[in-house]
C-alpha positions as CSV (number, residue, x, y, z in Angstrom):
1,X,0.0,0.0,0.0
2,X,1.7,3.7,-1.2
3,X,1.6,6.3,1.5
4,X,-1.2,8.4,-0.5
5,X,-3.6,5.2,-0.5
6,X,-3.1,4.8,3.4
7,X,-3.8,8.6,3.8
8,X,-7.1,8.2,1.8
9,X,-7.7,5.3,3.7
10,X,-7.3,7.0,7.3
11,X,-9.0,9.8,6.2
12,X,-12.2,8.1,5.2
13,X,-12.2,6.2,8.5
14,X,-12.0,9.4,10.6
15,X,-14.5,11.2,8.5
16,X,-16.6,7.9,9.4
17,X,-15.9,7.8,13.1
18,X,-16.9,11.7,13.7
19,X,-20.1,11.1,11.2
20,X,-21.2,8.2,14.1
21,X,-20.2,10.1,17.2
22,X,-22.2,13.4,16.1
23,X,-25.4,11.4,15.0
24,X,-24.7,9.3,18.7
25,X,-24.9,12.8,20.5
26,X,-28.3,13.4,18.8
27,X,-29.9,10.7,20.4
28,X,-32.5,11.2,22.7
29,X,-31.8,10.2,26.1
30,X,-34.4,8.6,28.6
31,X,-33.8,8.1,31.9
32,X,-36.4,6.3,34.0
33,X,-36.7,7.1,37.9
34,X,-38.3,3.6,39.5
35,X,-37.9,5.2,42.9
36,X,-40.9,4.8,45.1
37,X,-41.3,7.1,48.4
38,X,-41.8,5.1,51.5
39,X,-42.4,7.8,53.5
40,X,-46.2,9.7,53.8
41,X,-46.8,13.3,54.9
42,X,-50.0,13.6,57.1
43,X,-51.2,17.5,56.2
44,X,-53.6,18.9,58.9
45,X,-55.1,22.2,57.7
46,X,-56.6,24.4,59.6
47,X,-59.2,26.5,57.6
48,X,-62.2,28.5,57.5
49,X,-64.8,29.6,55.2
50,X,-65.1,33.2,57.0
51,X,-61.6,34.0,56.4
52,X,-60.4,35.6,53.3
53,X,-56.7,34.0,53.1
54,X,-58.1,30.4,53.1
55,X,-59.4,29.5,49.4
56,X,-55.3,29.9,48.6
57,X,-54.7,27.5,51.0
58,X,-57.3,25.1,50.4
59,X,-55.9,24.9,46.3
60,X,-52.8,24.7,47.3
61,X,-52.8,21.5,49.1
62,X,-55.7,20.1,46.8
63,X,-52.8,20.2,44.6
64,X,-50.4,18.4,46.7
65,X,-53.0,15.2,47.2
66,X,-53.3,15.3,43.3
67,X,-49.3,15.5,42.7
68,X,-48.4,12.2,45.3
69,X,-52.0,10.5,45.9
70,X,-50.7,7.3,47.4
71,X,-48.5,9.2,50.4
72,X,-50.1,12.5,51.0
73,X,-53.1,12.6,53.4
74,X,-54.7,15.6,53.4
75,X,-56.8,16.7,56.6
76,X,-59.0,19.5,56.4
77,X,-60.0,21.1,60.1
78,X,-62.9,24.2,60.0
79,X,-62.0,26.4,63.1
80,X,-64.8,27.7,64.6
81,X,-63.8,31.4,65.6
82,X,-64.3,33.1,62.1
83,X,-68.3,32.2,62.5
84,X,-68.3,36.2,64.0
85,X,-67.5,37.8,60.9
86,X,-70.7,37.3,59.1
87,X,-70.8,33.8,57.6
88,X,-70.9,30.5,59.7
89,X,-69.3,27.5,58.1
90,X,-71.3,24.6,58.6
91,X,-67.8,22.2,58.6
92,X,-67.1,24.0,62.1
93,X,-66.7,23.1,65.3
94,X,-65.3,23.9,68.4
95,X,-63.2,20.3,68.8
96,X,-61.5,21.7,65.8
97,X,-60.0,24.3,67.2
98,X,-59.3,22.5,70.2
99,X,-57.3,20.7,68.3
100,X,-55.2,23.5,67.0
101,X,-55.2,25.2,69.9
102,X,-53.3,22.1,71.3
103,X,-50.6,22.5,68.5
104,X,-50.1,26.1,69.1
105,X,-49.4,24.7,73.0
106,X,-46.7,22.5,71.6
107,X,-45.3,24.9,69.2
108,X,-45.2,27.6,72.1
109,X,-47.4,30.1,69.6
110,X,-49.4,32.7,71.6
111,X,-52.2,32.7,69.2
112,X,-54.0,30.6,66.6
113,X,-54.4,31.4,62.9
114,X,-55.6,30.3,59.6
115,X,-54.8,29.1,57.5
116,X,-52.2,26.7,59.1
117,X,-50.7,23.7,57.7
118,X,-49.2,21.0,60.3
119,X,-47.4,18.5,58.3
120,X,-47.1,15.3,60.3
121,X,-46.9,16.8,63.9
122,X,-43.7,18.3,63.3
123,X,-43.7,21.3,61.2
124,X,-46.3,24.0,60.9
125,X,-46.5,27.3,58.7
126,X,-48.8,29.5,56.5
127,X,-51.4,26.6,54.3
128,X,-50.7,28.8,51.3
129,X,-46.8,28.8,51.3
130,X,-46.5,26.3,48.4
131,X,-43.0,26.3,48.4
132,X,-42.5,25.1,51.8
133,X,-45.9,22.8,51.4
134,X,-43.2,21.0,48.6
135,X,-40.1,21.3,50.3
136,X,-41.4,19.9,53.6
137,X,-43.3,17.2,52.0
138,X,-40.7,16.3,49.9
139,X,-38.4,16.0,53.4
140,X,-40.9,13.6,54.8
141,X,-41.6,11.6,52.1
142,X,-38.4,10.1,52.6
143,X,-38.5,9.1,56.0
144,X,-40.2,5.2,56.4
145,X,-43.6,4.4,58.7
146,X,-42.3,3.6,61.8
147,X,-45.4,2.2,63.0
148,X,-48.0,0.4,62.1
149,X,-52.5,0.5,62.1
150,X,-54.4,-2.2,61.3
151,X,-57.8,-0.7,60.6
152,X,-61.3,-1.9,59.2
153,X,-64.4,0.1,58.3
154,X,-68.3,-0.3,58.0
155,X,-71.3,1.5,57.6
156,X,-74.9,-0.3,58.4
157,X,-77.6,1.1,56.9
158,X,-75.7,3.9,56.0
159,X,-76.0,5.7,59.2
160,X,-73.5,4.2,61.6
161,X,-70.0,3.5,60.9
162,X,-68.1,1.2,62.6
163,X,-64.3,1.5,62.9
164,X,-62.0,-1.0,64.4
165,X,-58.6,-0.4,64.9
166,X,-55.1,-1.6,66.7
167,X,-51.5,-0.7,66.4
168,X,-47.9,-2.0,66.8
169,X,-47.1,1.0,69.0
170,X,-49.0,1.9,72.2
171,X,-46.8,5.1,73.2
172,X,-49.1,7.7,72.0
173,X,-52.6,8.4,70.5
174,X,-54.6,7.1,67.3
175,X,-56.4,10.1,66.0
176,X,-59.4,8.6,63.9
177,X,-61.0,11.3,61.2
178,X,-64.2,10.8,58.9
179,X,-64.0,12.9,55.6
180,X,-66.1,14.0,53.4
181,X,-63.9,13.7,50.0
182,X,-64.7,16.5,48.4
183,X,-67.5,19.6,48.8
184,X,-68.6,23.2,47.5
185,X,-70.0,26.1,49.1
186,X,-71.6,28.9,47.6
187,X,-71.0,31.4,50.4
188,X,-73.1,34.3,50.7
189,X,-71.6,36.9,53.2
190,X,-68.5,37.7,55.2
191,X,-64.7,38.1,53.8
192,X,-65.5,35.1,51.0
193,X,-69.1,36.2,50.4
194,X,-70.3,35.8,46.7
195,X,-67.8,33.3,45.9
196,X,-67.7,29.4,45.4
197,X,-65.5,27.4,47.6
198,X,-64.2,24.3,47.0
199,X,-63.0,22.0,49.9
200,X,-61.7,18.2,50.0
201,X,-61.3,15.7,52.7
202,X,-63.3,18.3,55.3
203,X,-63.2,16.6,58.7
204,X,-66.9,15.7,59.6
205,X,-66.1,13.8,63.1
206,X,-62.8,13.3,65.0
207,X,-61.8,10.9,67.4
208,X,-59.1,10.6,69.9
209,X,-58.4,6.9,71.5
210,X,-55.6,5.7,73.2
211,X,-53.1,3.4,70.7
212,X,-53.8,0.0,71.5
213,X,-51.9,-3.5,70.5
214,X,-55.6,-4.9,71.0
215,X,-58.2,-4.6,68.5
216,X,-60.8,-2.2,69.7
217,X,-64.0,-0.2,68.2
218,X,-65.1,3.0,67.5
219,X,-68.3,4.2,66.1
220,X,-69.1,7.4,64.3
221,X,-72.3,8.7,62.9
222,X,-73.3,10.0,59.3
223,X,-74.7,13.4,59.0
224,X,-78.0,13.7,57.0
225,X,-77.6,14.4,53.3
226,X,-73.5,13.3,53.1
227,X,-73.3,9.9,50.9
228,X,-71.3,7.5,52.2
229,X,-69.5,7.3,48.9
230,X,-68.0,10.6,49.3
231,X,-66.4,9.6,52.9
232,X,-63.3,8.1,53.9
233,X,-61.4,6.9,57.2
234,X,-58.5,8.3,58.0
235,X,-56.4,7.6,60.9
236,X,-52.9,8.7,62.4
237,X,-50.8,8.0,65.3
238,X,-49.2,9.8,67.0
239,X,-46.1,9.7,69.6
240,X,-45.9,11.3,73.1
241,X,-43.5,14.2,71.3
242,X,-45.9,14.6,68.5
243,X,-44.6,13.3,65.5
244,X,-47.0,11.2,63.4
245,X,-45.3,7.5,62.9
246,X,-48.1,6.1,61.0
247,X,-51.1,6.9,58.8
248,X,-54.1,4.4,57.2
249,X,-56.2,5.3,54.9
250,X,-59.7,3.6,54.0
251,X,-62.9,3.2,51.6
252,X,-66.3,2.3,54.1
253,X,-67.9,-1.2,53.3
254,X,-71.6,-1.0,53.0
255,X,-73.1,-4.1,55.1
């Protein structure tokens, strides 16, 4: 072979070598992320239909069910104390606050506001900050169920439903909530008057019971005019220093 052949040669090769490589670089690349989240984030809001700032909120973590369904719990509290202002939101009551007031105890907060997000016992801030609604969740998600609820649900006759429940950990409290899924209000006076509300997973009754290794019953009652198809159980434990180890979430049998 001369030494102008063999130039030819090597030249063609090259040309042929940078050809491939550029096309290769134009290839699309997929990654695929099989990651699962073990972790769950348990989102108490605190929330009223008499207070201007609220509807924000109320979106906001609408949005966060719909962006991790299978580890975000969503649980909607309607404080009682914004009744005064003109409009009384029939999702109130006073155990609601109660139950806010008891966070504000364990946070050291002088006063109680809305709307408040508590994301699983530990961290609390304004409902409507959606960047720390994804940061925080995003935190959590990572961190496994230390606990564990074995829980069962019926309704009979569509009236009264029945809730069993034990746990693996008895150091703390089970917190048992009945939801209504989803609901709008047209409300007609106060800081929200003439606009439509939309709400999801409203607390309609709330138990506290003691967390026990041995299975034991709680019964709850369904208010006129709510289908029992647009309810839920959910139920959360929770330690002696407040964090939420565990979370169950369940569908009511009909029987």
């Amino acid at each position: 072979m001369n030494k102008k052949y063999f130039l030819l040669v090597l030249l063609a090769s090259a040309s042929l070598l940078s050809s491939f490589c550029t096309n290769n670089k134009t290839l699309p690349i997929t990654t695929v992320n099989t990651k699962v989240e073990s972790g769950f984030a348990v989102v108490e809001l605190f929330t009223s239909e008499g207070c201007s700032s609220c509807p924000a909120a109320d979106r906001a973590v609408e949005e966060l069910q719909k962006q991790y369904p299978g580890n975000v719990y969503v649980i909607a509290f309607h404080v009682d104390y914004w009744n005064r202002l003109g409009w009384t939101d029939e999702f109130s009551k006073r155990e609601y606050t109660t139950r806010q007031n008891e966070y504000a105890a364990r946070f050291k907060s002088e006063s109680v506001y809305t709307p408040q997000v508590v994301i699983n016992g530990q961290y609390e801030f304004v409902g409507s900050d959606k960047a720390q609604l994804q940061s925080v969740t995003a935190a959590e998600l990572k961190k496994p169920l230390s606990a564990e609820i074995e829980l069962t649900a019926q309704a009979k006759d569509n009236k009264t439903i029945s809730v069993e429940y034990k746990t693996n950990a008895v150091d703390g409290e089970l917190h048992i909530a009945l939801t209504q899924n989803e609901a709008t209000t047209d409300v007609k006076r106060g800081e929200n008057g003439g606009h439509k509300l939309h709400h999801i997973n409203i607390v309609l009754d709330y138990k506290t019971v003691a967390a026990s290794s041995a299975m034991e019953k709680v019964e709850f009652k369904l208010s006129p005019g709510v289908a029992l198809s647009n309810t839920k159980i959910i139920a959360y434990l929770q330690n002696k220093e407040g964090r939420i180890t565990a979370v169950k979430r369940l569908n009511i049998a009909g029987i």
